[in-house]
C-alpha atoms as one frame of an Amber mdcrd trajectory, in Angstrom:
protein
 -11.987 -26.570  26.701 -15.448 -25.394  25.807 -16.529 -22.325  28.012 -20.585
 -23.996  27.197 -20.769 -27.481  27.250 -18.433 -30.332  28.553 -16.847 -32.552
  26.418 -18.704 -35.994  27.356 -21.554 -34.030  26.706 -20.265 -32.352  23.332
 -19.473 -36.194  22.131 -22.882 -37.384  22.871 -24.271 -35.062  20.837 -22.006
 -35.366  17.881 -23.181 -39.126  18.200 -26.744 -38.788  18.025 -26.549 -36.314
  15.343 -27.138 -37.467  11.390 -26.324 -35.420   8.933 -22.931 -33.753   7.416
 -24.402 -30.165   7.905 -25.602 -30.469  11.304 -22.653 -32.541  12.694 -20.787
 -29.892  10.801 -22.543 -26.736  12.518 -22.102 -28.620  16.241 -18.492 -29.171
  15.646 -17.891 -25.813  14.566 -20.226 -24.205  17.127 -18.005 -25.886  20.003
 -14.491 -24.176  18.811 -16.301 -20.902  18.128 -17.717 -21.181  22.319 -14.339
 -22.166  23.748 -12.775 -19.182  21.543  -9.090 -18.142  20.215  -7.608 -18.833
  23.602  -9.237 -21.965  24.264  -9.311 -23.188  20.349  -6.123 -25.289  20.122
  -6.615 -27.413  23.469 -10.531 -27.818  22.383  -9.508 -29.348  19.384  -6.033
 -31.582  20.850  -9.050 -32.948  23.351 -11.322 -33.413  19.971  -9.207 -35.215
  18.232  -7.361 -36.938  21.218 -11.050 -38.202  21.703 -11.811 -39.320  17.772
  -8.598 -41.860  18.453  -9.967 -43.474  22.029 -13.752 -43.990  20.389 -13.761
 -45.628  16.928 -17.697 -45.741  16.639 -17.654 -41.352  16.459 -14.789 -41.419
  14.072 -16.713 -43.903  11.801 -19.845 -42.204  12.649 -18.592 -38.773  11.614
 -16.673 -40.497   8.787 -20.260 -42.273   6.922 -21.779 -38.793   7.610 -19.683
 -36.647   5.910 -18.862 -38.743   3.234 -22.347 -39.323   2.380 -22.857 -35.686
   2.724 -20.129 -34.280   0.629 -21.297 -37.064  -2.249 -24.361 -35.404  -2.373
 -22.734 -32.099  -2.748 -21.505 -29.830  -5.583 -17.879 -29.476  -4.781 -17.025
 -27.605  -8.428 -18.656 -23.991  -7.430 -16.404 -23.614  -4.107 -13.432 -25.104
  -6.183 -14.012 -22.106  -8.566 -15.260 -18.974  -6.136 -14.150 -19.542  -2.702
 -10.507 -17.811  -2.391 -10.856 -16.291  -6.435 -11.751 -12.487  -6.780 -14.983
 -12.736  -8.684 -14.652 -12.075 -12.539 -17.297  -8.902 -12.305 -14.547  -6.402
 -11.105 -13.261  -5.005  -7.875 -16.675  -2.054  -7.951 -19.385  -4.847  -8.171
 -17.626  -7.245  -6.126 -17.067  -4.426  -3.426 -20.408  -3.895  -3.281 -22.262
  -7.358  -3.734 -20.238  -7.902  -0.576 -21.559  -5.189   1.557 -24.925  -5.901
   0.283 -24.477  -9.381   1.097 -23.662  -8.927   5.026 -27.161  -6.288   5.143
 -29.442  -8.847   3.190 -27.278 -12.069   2.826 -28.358 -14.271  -1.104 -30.416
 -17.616  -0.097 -28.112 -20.781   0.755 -28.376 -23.949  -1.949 -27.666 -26.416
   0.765 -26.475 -28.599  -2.191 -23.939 -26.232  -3.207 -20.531 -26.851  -0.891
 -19.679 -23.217  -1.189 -22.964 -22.185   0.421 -22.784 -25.284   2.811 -19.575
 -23.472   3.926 -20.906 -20.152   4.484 -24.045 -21.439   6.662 -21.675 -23.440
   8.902 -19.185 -20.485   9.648 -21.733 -17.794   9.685 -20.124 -15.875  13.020
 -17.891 -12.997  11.896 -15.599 -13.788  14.521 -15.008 -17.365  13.689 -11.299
 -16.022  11.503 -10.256 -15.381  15.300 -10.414 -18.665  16.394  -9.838 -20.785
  13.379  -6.671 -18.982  12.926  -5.297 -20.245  16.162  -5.647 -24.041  15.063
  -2.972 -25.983  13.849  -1.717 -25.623  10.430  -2.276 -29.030  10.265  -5.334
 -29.647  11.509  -7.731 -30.782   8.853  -5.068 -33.299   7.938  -5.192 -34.617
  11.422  -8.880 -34.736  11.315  -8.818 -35.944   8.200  -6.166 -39.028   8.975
  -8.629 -39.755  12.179 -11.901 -40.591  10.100 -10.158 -41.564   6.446  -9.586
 -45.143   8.174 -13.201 -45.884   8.883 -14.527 -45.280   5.540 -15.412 -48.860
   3.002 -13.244 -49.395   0.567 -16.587 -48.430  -2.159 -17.245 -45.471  -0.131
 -13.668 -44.419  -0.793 -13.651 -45.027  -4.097 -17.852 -43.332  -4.536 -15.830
 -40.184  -2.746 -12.592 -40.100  -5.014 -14.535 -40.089  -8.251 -16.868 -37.939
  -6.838 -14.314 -35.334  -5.560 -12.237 -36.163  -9.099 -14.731 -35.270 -11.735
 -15.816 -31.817  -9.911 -11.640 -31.067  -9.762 -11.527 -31.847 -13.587 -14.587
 -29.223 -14.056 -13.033 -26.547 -12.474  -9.134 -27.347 -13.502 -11.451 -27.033
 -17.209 -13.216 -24.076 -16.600 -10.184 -22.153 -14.386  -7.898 -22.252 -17.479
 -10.393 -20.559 -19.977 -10.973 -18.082 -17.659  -7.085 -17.640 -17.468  -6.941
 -17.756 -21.355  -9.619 -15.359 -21.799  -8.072 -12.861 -19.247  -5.610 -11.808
 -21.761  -7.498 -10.091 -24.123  -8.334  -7.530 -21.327  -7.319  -4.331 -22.492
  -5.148  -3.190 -18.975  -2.898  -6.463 -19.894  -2.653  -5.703 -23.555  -1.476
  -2.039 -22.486   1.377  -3.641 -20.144   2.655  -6.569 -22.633   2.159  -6.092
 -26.156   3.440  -9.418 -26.415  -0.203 -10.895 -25.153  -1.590 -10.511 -28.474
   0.528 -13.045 -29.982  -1.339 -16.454 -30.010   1.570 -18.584 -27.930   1.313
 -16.553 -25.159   1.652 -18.540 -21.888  -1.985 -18.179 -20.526  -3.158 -19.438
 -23.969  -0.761 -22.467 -23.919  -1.718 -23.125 -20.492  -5.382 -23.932 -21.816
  -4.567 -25.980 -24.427  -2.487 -28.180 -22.500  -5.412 -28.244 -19.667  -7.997
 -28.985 -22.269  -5.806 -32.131 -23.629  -5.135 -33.255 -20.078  -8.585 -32.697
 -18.987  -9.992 -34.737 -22.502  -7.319 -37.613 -21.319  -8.666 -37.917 -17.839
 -12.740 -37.792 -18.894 -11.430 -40.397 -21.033  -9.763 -42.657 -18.582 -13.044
 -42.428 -16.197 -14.520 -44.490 -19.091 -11.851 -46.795 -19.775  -8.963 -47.317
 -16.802  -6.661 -48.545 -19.033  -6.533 -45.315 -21.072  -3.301 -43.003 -20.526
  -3.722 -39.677 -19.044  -1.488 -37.238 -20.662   1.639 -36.385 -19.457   1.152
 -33.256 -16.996   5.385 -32.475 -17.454   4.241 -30.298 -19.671   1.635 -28.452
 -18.156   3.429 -27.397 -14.889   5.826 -25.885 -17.318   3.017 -23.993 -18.497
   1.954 -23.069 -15.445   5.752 -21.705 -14.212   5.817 -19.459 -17.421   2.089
 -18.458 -16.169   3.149 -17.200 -12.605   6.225 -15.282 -14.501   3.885 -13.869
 -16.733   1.205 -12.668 -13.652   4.651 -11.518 -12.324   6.032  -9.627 -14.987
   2.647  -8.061 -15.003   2.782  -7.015 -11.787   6.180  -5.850 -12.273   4.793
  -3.420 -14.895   1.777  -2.506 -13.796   3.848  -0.684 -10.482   6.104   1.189
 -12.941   3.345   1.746 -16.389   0.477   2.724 -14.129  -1.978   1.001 -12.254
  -5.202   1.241 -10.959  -7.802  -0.949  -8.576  -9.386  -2.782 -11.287  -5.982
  -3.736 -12.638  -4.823  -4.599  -9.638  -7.966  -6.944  -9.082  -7.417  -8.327
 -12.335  -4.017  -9.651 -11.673  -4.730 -10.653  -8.407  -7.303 -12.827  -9.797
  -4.844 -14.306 -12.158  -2.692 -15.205  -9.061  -5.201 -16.966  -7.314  -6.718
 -18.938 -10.525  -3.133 -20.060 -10.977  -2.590 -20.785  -7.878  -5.944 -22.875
  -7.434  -4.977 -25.047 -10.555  -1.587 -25.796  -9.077  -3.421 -27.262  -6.016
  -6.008 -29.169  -7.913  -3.472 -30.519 -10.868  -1.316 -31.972  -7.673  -4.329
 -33.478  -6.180  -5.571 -35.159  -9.189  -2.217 -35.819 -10.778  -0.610 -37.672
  -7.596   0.190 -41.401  -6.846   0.843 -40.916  -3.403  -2.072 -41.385  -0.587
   0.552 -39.168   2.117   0.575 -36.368  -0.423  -2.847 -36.483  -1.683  -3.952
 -36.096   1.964  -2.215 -33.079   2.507  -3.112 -31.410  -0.441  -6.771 -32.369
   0.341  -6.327 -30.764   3.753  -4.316 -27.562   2.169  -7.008 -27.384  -0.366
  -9.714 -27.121   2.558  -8.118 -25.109   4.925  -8.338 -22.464   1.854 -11.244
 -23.381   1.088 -12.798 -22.625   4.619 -10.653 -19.017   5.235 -11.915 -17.982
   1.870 -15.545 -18.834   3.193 -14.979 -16.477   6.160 -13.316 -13.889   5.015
 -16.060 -13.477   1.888 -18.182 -11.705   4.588 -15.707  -9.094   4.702 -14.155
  -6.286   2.518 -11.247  -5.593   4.334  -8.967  -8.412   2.549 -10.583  -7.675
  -0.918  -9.429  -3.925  -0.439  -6.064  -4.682   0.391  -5.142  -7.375  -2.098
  -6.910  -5.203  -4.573  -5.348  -2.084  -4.182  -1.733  -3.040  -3.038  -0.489
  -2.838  -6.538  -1.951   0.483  -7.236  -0.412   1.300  -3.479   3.075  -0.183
  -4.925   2.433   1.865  -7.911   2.140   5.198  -6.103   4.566   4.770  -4.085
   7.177   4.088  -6.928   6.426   6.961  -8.594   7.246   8.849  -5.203  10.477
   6.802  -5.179  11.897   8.098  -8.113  11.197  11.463  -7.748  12.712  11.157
  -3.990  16.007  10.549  -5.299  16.475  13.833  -6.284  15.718  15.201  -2.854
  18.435  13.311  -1.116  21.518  15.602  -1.479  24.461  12.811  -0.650  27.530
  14.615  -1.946  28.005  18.935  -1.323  27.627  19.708  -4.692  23.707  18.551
  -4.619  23.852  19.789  -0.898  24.458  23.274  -1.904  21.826  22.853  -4.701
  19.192  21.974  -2.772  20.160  25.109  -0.363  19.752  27.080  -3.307  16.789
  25.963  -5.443  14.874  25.892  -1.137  16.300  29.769  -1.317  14.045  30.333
  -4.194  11.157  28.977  -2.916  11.221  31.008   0.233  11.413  34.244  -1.459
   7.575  33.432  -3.318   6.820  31.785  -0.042   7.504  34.998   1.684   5.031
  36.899  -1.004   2.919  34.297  -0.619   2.282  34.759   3.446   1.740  38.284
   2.662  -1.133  37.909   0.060  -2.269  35.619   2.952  -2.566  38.357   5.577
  -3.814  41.022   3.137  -6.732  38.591   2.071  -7.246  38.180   6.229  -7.363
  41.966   6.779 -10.229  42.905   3.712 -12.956  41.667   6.405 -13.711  38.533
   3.295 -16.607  36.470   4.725 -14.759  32.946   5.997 -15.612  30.850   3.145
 -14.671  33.760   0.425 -11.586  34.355   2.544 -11.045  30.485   2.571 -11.214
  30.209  -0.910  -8.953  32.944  -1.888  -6.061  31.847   0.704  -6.497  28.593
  -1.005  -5.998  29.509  -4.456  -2.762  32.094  -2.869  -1.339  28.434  -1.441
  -1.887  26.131  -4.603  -1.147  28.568  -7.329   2.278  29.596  -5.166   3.202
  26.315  -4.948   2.587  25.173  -8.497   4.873  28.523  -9.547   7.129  27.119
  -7.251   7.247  23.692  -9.031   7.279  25.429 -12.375  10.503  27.590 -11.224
  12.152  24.152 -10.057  12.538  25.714  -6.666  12.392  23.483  -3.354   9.591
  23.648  -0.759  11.165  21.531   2.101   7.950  20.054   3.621   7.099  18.462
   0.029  10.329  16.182   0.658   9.546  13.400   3.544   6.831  11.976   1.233
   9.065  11.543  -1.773  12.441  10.563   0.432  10.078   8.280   2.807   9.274
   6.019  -0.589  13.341   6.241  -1.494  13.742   4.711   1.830  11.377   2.131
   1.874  13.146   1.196  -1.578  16.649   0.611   0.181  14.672  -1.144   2.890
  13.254  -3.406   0.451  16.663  -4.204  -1.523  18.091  -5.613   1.960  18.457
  -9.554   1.911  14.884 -10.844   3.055  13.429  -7.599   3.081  15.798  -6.446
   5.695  18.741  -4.342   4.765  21.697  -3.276   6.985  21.171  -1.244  10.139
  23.524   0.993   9.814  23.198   1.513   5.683  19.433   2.783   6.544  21.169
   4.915   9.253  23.686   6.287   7.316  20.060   6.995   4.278  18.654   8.442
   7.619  20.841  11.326   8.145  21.449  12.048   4.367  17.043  11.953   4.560
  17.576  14.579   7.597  19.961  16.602   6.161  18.609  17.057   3.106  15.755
  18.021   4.478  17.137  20.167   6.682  19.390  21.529   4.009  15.951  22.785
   2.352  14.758  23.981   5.642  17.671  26.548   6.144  17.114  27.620   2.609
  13.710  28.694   2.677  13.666  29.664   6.368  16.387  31.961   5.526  15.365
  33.896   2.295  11.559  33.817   3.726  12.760  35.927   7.113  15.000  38.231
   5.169  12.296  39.290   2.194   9.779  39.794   4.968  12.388  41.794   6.855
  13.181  43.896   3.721   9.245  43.942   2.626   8.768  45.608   6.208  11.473
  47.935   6.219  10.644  49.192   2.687   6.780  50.001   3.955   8.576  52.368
   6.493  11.145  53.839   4.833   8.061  54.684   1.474   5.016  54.310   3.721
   6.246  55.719   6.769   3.904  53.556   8.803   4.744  49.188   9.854   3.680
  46.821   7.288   1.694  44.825  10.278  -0.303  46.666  12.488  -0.227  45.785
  16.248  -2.970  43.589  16.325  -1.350  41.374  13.523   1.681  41.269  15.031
   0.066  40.049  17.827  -1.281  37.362  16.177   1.752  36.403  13.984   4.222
  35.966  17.063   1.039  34.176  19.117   0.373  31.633  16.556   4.212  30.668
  16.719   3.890  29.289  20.493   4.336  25.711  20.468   2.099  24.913  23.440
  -0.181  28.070  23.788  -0.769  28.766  20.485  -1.096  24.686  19.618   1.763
  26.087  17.141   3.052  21.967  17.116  -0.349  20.475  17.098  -0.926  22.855
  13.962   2.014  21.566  12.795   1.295  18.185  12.879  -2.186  19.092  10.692
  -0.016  20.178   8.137   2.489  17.546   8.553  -0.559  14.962   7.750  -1.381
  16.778   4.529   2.018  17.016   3.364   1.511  13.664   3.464  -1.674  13.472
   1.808  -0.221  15.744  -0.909   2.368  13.072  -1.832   0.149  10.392  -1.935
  -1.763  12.773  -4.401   1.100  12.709  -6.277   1.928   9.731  -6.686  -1.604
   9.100  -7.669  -1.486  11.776 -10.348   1.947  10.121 -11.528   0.487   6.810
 -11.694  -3.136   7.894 -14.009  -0.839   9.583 -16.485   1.071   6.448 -17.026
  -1.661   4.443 -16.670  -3.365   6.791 -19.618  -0.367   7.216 -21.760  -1.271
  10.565 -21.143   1.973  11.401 -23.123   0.729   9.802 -26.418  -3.185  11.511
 -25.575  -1.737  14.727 -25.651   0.476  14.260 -28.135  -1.939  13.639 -31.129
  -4.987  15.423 -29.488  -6.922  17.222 -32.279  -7.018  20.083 -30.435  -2.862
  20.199 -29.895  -2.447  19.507 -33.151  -3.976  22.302 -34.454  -2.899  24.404
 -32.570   0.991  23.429 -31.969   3.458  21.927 -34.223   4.776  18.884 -33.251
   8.004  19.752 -32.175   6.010  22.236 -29.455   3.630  19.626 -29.216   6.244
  16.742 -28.228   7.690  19.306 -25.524   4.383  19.809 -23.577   2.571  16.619
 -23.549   6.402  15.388 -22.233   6.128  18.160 -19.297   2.769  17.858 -18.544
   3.032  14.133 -18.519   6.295  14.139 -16.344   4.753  16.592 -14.070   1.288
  15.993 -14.023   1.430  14.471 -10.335   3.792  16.951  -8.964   1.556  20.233
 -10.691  -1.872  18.223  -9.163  -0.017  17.547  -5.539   1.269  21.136  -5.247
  -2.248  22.837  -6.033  -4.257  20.378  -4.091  -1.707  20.892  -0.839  -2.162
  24.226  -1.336  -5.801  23.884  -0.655  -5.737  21.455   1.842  -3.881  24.086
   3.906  -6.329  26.730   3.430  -9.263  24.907   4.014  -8.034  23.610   7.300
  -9.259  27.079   9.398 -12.524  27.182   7.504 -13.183  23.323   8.748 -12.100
  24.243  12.135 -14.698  27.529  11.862 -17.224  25.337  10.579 -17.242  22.477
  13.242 -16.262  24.258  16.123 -12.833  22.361  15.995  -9.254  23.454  16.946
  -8.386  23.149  13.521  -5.479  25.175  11.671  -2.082  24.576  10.100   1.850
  25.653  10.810   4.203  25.930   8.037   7.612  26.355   8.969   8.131  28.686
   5.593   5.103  30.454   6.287   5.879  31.040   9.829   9.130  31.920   9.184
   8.198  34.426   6.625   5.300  35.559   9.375   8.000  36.112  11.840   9.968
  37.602   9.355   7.251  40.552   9.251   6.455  40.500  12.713   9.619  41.151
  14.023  10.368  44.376  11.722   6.592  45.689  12.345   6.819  44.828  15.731
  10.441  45.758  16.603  11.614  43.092  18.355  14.590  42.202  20.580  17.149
  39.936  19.688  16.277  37.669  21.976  13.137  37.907  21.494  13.709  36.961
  17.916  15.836  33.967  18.284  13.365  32.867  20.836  10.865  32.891  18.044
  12.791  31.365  16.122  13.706  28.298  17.764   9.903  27.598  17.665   9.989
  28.157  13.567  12.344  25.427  13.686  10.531  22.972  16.180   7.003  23.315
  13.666   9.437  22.010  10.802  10.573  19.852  12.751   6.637  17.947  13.451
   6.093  19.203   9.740   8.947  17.183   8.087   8.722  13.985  10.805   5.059
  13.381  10.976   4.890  13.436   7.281   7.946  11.597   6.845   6.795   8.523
   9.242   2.977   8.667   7.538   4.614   8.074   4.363   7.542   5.667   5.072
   4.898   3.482   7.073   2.811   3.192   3.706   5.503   2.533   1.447   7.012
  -0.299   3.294   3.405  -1.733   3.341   3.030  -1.343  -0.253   5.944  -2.677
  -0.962   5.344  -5.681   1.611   8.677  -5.213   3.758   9.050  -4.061   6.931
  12.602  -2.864   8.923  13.875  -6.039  10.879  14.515  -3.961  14.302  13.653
  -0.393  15.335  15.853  -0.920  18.209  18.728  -2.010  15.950  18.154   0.691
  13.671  17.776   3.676  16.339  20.929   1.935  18.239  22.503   2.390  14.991
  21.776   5.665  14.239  22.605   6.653  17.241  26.206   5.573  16.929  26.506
   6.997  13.169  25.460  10.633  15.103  27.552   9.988  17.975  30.690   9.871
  15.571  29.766  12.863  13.655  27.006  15.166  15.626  27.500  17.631  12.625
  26.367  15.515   9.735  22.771  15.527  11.028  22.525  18.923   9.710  25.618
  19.910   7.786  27.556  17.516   4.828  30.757  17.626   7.644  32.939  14.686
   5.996  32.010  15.482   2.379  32.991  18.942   3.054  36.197  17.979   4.549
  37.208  15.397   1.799  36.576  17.987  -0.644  38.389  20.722   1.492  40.982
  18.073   1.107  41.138  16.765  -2.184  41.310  20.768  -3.358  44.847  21.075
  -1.099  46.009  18.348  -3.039  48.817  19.609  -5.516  47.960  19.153  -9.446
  50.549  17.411 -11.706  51.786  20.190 -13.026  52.333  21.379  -9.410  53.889
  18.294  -8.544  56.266  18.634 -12.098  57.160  22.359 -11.179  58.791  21.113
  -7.717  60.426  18.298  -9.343
């Protein structure tokens, strides 16, 4: 019940109200004071209440009949729950403008009417909690009490704004085609039977038949058979689109655009069932369907959040595709591609080890922090993007790419939920792969910083380190101490960040045919011949997100300590190659124990283990939003996994059962073994 006023009272005043908009504001203002909780049984005791007392239900009935004849119905039919047709920048903005200095309110206008009545920012909390059904039940309640002339006033009324906007929805569909972003994804748009050009004309000859039939009753309308085919082939059209769009290239406008599209459809679907239908029962619900819409879309105008995400999951979808595809390569599922990935991560950790050196020279020339800064960033992207050009492995750059592989799988399960234990069994071939590119650069990292260090003493006479930066080195590896994990978790969130860059990268060059830009660029074709020329706008198109993603990591890891200097922040990063390849010189400089080593070591391998998780769970937990799925049960799918490692501990880390079937299937004897004992 309402936390302000009682009920008797509440029903007094609704009684000695007049006037559609005030009754409208009290009725309103009552759910919004008895709140979400409180919502559902306010409204059971409203409507119980409209059922016991026929003079309120025929009092609110006259009122808001008389006021919704007096209103424009067409503009909310056209705006309210329909991106606006200026574009996802100017709509963005218009908004937040809107909630500092809000436009003046036509109180004629049914869309304004709607935004003066729920004005409270907080009324989506409580109207959410009613039933789905509730305007139809309010709606059932008054219906009754309304004249038969008042009835048919309201129909015609409510009938000739629907035919307005079912009119001016499909030109705006039609006339969406011959936007350039749809033209780029189906060629096929420009031919004149296209389906959002057929949908018009069929609207425009149903539309002509009903104006017509206003006039004379007797007239026909025009079959509408027809038209809801036309609007099927629509949808599938929007669809295909969309379909596109996430694997062509995408961006927020386009996005908007087709989101639009949906929602114009879907709007003329309503309204050609409302106006279309012989049957009161239907009718009704439609009418309520129509206005429950109607009302959310009112609310959540104030806002920006749901115009952000509706406008920019495509481009989300898009990005993460990209990232998909490439992730397939980094999943090694068989010990041929295990061993591969072993050795192209062995490359990479010999320039990563050259790499952390440059990196500690640059820290010992006494560089002010923001020359230093720059200079260690420029050491990180440039090594990376030679490490990307040498098709070596970095094993930190993989959770973002095998994160949107998994999401994939997740998203081919039956209702967006795939088998437990198949997304276990993806798990551990994720880990191990991972893993698999761990040990390789790890490995080749300590060993060239070992041999770098031994080969200063044996031509230098004198430790590559000195004691001080040994010091540091081995400090900066403690996981608690040095905040070696928290570190670790900076860098895990800009691995992250780097594959969403990516991905971005990937999905501007398809969205800009880069491919074809570069291909006949004046420029290129001077200078190249076309066979040449073919060959490097296909690279640089292919690997324009990956070349982008590697340099810009490789600055958002050395900018990290010059943030931290600037703000006063605990702010730095831990690379497991890096830190192995800083251990790697420590512990020759230094002269270390064995122990001492290992000890060091284990915490090498507990940073990549935050690196390669944090970034990992960032990036699966966008995908699956982006690709609007979700896993059915983490406990389902960690009981699973934890079965799958309980069987074989091994495979976590090492291919153990496709080693041993190809162990086996090599002791198998040949045929012309088998002939020779025969």
């Amino acid at each position: 019940m309402s936390k302000s006023a009682p009920l008797d009272e509440f029903l007094d005043n609704l009684q000695a109200t007049e006037g559609a908009l005030q009754l409208a504001k009290l009725l309103v203002s009552w759910f919004r004071e008895a709140g979400p909780k409180q919502a559902p049984e306010a409204f059971t005791a409203f409507l119980e209440c409209l059922q016991r007392q026929p003079e309120l239900a025929s009092h609110l009935a006259h009122e808001f009949c008389l006021g919704l004849q007096e209103t424009h119905i067409y503009p909310a039919l056209v705006t309210l729950g329909i991106f606006s047709r200026r574009g996802f920048t100017r709509e963005f903005i218009s908004r937040l403008y809107d909630r500092v200095n809000p436009a003046p309110r036509d109180l004629d206008n049914l869309k304004d009417v709607l935004g003066l009545v729920f004005d409270d920012s907080k009324d989506a909390l409580w109207f959410a909690t009613l039933p789905r059904d509730a305007w139809l039940q309010v709606f059932q309640a008054i219906h009754r009490y309304l004249d038969v002339s008042e009835r048919v006033t309201l129909d015609k009324h409510f009938y000739k704004e629907g035919l307005h906007a079912l009119e001016m929805l499909s030109i705006w569909v039609a006339a969406e085609e011959l936007e350039p972003d749809l033209m780029r994804l189906d060629k096929r748009l420009i031919e004149l039977d296209s389906p959002l050009v057929a949908l018009q004309r069929e609207m425009q000859l149903m539309v002509a038949s009903a104006w017509k039939r206003l006039e004379e009753p007797e007239y026909p309308l025009q079959d509408p058979a027809h038209l809801w085919v036309m609007l099927d082939q629509s949808h599938e059209q929007v669809a295909r689109l969309r379909r596109r769009g996430a694997g062509s290239g995408s961006s927020v406008g386009l996005a908007h655009l087709l989101e639009r599209l949906d929602q114009t459809l879907n709007r003329m679907q309503t309204l050609l069932k409302l106006l279309t239908s012989n049957q009161p029962e239907e009718k009704y619900q439609v009418q309520a369907k129509l206005i429950q819409e109607l009302v959310e879309a009112s609310i959540e105008k104030k806002g920006v959040r749901s115009l952000w995400q509706n406008s920019t999951r495509m481009l989300s979808r898009s990005i993460t595709q990209n990232k998909s595809d490439h992730g397939e390569h980094y999943i090694a599922k068989d010990r041929k591609n295990y061993w591969a990935l072993i050795k192209s991560a062995a490359g990479a950790g010999l320039i990563i080890a050259l790499m952390a050196w440059i990196k500690i020279m640059l820290e010992s020339l006494g560089l002010s922090r923001g020359v230093e800064a720059l200079l260690v960033s420029l050491n990180y992207g440039l090594g990376f993007v030679l490490v990307h050009l040498l098709h070596f492995t970095i094993a930190t750059k993989q959770p973002a790419m095998t994160a949107a592989s998994f999401a994939a799988e997740v998203e081919k399960g039956e209702n967006a939920r795939a088998s437990n234990r198949k997304l276990a069994d993806l798990l551990i071939d994720v880990n191990r792969s991972q893993w698999a590119a761990v040990w390789g650069n790890v490995s080749t990292a300590i060993l060239l910083a070992m041999g770098l260090s031994l080969l200063s003493y044996w031509l230098l006479n004198q430790p590559l380190l000195t004691e001080q930066q040994v010091a540091y080195q081995l400090s900066a590896l403690a996981p608690i101490t040095g905040l070696a994990l928290f570190y670790a978790a900076i860098a895990g969130v800009w691995l992250f960040c780097s594959g969403i860059l990516a991905g971005f990268f990937d999905n501007r060059a398809d969205y800009l045919e880069l491919r074809l830009r570069l291909r006949y660029h004046p420029l290129m074709v001077k200078l190249f011949s076309e066979r040449h020329r073919e060959r490097l706008a296909d690279y640089l198109h292919d690997n324009y997100g990956a070349l982008a993603g590697n340099f810009l990591f490789g600055v958002l890891l050395g900018m990290t300590g010059y943030l931290g200097y600037l703000t006063g922040l605990p702010l730095d990063i831990r690379h497991v190659a890096f830190s192995s390849a800083n251990l790697g010189y420590a512990s020759i400089s230094g002269s270390l124990g064995v122990l001492e080593f290992l000890l060091n070591l284990l915490w090498v391998l507990m940073i990549g283990f935050v690196n390669l998780w944090v970034s990992f769970s960032l990036a699966l937990s966008v995908a699956l939003k982006a690709r609007g799925t979700q896993i059915s049960s983490f406990r389902e799918l960690f009981s699973s996994l934890g079965g799958a490692i309980a069987q074989q501990p091994l495979a976590v880390f090492f291919p153990v059962a496709l080693m041993k079937a190809g162990l086996a299937k090599n002791q198998q004897p040949t045929a012309a073994e088998q002939s020779d004992d025969h």
